[in-house]
C-alpha positions in Angstrom: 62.6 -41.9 113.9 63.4 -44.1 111.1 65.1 -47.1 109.6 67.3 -47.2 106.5 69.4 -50.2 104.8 73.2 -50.4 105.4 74.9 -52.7 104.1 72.1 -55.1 103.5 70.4 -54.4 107.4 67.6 -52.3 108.2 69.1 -49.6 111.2 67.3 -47.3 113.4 68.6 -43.8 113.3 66.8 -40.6 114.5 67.5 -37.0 113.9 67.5 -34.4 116.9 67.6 -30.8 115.9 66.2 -27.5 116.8 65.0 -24.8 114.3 68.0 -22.8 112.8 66.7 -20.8 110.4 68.4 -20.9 107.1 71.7 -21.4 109.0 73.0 -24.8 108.4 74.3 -26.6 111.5 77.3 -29.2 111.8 76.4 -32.6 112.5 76.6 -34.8 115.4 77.0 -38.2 115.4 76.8 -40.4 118.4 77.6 -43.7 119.1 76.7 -46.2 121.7 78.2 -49.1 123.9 77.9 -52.9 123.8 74.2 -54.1 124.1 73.0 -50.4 124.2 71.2 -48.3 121.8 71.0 -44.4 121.3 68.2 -44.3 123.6 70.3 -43.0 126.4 72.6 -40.6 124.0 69.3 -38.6 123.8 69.5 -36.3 126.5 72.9 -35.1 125.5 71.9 -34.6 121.8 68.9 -32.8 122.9 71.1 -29.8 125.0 73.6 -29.6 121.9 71.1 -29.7 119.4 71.4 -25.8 119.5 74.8 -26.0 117.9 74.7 -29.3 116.1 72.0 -31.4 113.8 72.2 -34.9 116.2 72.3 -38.2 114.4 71.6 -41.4 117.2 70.8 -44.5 115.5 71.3 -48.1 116.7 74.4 -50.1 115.9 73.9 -53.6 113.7 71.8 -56.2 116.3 71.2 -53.7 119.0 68.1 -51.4 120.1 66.2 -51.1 116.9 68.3 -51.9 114.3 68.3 -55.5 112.4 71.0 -58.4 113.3 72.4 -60.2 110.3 70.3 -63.4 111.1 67.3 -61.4 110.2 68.2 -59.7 107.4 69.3 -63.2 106.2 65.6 -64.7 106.9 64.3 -61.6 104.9 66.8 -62.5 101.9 65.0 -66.1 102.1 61.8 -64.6 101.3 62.7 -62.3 99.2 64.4 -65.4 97.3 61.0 -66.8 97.5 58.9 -64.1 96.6 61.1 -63.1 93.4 63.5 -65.8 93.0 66.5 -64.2 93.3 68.4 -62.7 96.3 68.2 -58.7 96.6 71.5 -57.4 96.2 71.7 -55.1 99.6 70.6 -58.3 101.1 73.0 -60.6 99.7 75.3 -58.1 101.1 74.6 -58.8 104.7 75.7 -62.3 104.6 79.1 -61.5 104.1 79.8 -59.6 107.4 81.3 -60.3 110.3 80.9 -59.0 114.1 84.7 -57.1 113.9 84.7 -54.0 115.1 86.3 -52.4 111.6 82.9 -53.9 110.1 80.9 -51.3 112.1 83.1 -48.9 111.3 82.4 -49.5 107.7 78.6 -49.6 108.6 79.1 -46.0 109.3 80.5 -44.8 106.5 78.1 -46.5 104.9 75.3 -44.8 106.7 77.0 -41.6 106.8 76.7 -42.1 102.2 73.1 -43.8 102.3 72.4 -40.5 104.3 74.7 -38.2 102.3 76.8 -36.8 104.7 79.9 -35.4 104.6 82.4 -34.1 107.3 81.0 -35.1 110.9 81.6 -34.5 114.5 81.6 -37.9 116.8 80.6 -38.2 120.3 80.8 -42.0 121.0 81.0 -43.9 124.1 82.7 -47.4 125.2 82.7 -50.2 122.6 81.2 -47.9 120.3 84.2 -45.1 121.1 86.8 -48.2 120.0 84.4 -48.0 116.3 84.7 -44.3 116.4 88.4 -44.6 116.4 88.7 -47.1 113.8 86.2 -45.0 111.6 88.5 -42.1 112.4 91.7 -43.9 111.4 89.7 -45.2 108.2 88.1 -42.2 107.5 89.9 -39.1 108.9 88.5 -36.9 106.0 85.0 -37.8 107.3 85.7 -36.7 110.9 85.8 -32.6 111.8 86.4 -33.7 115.8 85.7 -36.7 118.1 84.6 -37.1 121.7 85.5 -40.4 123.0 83.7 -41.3 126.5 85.6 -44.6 128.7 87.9 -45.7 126.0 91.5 -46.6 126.5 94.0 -49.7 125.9 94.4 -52.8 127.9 97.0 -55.8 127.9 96.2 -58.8 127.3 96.0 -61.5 129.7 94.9 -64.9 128.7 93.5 -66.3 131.4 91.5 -62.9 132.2 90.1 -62.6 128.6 88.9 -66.8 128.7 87.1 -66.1 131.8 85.5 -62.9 130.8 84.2 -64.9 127.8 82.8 -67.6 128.9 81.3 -65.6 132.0 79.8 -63.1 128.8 78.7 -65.9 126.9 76.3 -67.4 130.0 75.3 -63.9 130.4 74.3 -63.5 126.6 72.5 -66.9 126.4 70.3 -66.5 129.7 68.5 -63.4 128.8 64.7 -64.4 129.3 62.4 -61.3 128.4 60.6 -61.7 132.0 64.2 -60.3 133.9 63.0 -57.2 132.7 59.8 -57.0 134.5 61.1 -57.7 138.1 61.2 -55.0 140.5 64.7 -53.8 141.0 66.3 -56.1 138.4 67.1 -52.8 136.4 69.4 -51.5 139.4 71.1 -54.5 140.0 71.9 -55.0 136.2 73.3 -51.7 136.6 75.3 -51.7 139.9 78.8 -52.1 138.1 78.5 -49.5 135.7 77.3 -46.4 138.1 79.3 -45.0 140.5 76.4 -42.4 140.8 72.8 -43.0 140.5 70.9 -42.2 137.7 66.9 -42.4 137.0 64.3 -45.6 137.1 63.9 -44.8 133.5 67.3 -45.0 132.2 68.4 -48.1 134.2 65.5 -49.6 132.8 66.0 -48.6 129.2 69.5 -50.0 129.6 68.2 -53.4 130.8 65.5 -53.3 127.7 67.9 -52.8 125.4 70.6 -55.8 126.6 67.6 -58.0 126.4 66.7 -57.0 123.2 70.0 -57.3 121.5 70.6 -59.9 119.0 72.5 -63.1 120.0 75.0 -63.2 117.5 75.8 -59.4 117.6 75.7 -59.1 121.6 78.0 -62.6 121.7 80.1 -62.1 118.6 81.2 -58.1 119.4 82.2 -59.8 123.3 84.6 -61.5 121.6 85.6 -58.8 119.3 86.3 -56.0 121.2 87.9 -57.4 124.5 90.5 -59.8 122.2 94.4 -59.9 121.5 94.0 -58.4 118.6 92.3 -55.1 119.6 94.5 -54.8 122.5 97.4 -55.1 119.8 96.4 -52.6 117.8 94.7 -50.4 119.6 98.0 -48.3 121.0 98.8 -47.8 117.0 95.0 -46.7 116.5 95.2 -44.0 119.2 98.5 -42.9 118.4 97.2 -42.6 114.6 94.8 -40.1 115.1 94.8 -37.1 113.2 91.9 -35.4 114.8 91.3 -33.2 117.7 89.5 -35.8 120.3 88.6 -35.4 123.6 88.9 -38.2 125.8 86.4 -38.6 128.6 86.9 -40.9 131.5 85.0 -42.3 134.8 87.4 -41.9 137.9 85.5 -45.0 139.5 84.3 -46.7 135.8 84.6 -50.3 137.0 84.3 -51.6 132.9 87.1 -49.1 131.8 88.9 -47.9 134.5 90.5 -44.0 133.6 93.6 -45.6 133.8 93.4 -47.8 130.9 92.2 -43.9 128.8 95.4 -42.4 130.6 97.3 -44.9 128.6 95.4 -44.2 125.4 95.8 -40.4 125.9 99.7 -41.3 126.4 99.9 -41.7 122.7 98.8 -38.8 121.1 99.1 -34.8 121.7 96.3 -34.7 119.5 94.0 -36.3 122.5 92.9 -34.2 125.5 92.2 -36.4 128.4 89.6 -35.6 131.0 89.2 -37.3 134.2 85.2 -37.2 135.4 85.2 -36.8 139.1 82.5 -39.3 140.8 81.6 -41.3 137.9 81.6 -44.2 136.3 81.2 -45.9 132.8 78.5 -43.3 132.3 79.0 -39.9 133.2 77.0 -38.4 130.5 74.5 -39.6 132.8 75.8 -39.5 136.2 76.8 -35.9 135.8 75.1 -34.7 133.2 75.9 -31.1 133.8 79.5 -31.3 134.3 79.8 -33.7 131.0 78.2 -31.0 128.9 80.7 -28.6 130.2 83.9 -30.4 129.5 82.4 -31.0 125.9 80.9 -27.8 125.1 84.5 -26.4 126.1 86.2 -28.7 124.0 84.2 -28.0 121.1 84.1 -24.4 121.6 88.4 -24.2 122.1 91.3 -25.9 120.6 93.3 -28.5 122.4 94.7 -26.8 125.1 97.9 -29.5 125.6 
């Protein structure tokens, strides 16, 4: 467990692996959704950390990594304490809360670590990243796993109301919510179609709280906008990986339609249709999720 500068802001990243000898194992990235953290990726990693060397960290302003507001303060007192701004964080004041930003991030985490050719496993807004990154940086990518992705149409009138309900949701986050009984399976009733453990809802209603204002509010508007539903039919059909596709039959956030779509595109993208689960059937069905990826992994695409 530990932090390291990208791009001028202090992330959270962890490495899950299990002895291999003097065999060298792929790695594993993975990737969370909006106002998450790797927390609940860790499960997974930990069953296919016999094949792969897992990388979870935290996204820019969510779990444990830095928001840009911070890293800003701590280039005031650096600016204070040696008169001049440090260069990495003078960096952070130049970006933005667009999703190709955080697929830069990567990249840049991917070098600050010095890493070369990876596998993804990423999941929601954080599987719209991965397929930037991919797109960006195909010679970085061995194979993907996206879980409850697609593309969606723009409607106006839907995409207004869905921000100004997110943006009341964002700005009345007080840290107390967190310690009601029951709060955690309420906060979670839309994204499970199957239940999961006390623990995770909880760490799932942590996190949200936790996240940083301007990351949590500025990625809303980001990733659910005109512009990624523009190009995010010429991002899917772009990709020159093997990626699996993994959907919730009853995912309420992304519905398996919307990944249908996506999988529409491209030859190169097996689709998979998760029976009884929603926007998180890594954790709703565990068992079955492992399957479909370790038989993904282990074959080529079978379209």
């Amino acid at each position: 467990m530990s932090h390291i500068q990208v791009r001028g802001v202090e992330h959270y990243y962890e490495w899950i692996r299990q002895p291999s000898g003097s065999e060298s194992k792929p790695v594993m990235v993975f990737m969370h959704g909006w106002a998450g953290s790797s927390r609940y990726w860790q499960s997974t990693a930990q069953v296919l950390s016999d094949k792969f060397d897992c990388l979870l960290y935290d996204m820019r302003g969510f779990g444990r990594s830095q928001g840009k507001a911070r890293a800003l303060e701590k280039a005031g007192e650096a600016v204070v304490e040696a008169g001049s701004i440090p260069a990495q964080e003078a960096a952070a004041a130049e970006l933005t809360y667009e999703l190709e930003e955080y697929a830069d991030d990567l990249a840049a985490l991917l070098d600050n670590l010095e890493l070369g050719k990876v596998y993804i496993n990423a999941h929601s807004m954080g599987a719209s990243i991965a397929t930037l990154f991919i797109n960006r940086y195909s010679q970085r990518v061995e194979r993907a796993i996206l879980t409850c992705s697609g593309v969606f149409e723009y409607d106006k009138k839907s995409f207004e109301a869905f921000y100004k309900f997110g943006g009341y949701v964002v700005k009345f986050r007080p840290q107390w919510l967190g310690k009601i009984p029951f709060v955690n399976r309420m906060f979670m009733a839309r994204f499970l179609h199957r239940p999961i453990p006390n623990k995770e809802r909880q760490a799932f209603l942590d996190d949200f709280l936790m996240a940083d204002y301007d990351a949590a509010l500025g990625t809303i508007f980001t990733s659910v906008s005109k512009y990624q539903a523009e190009i995010m039919p010429g991002e899917f059909k772009k990709l020159a990986v093997s990626t699996l596709l993994i959907a919730g039959e009853y995912d309420q956030i992304i519905p398996a339609k919307l990944a249908e779509k996506a999988a529409e595109f491209n030859d190169q993208v097996e689709l998979v249709v998760m029976k009884n689960t929603g926007h998180f059937p890594m954790l709703e069905d565990g068992d079955m999720y492992l399957k479909v990826v370790r038989e993904f992994l282990n074959s080529g695409i079978r379209k």
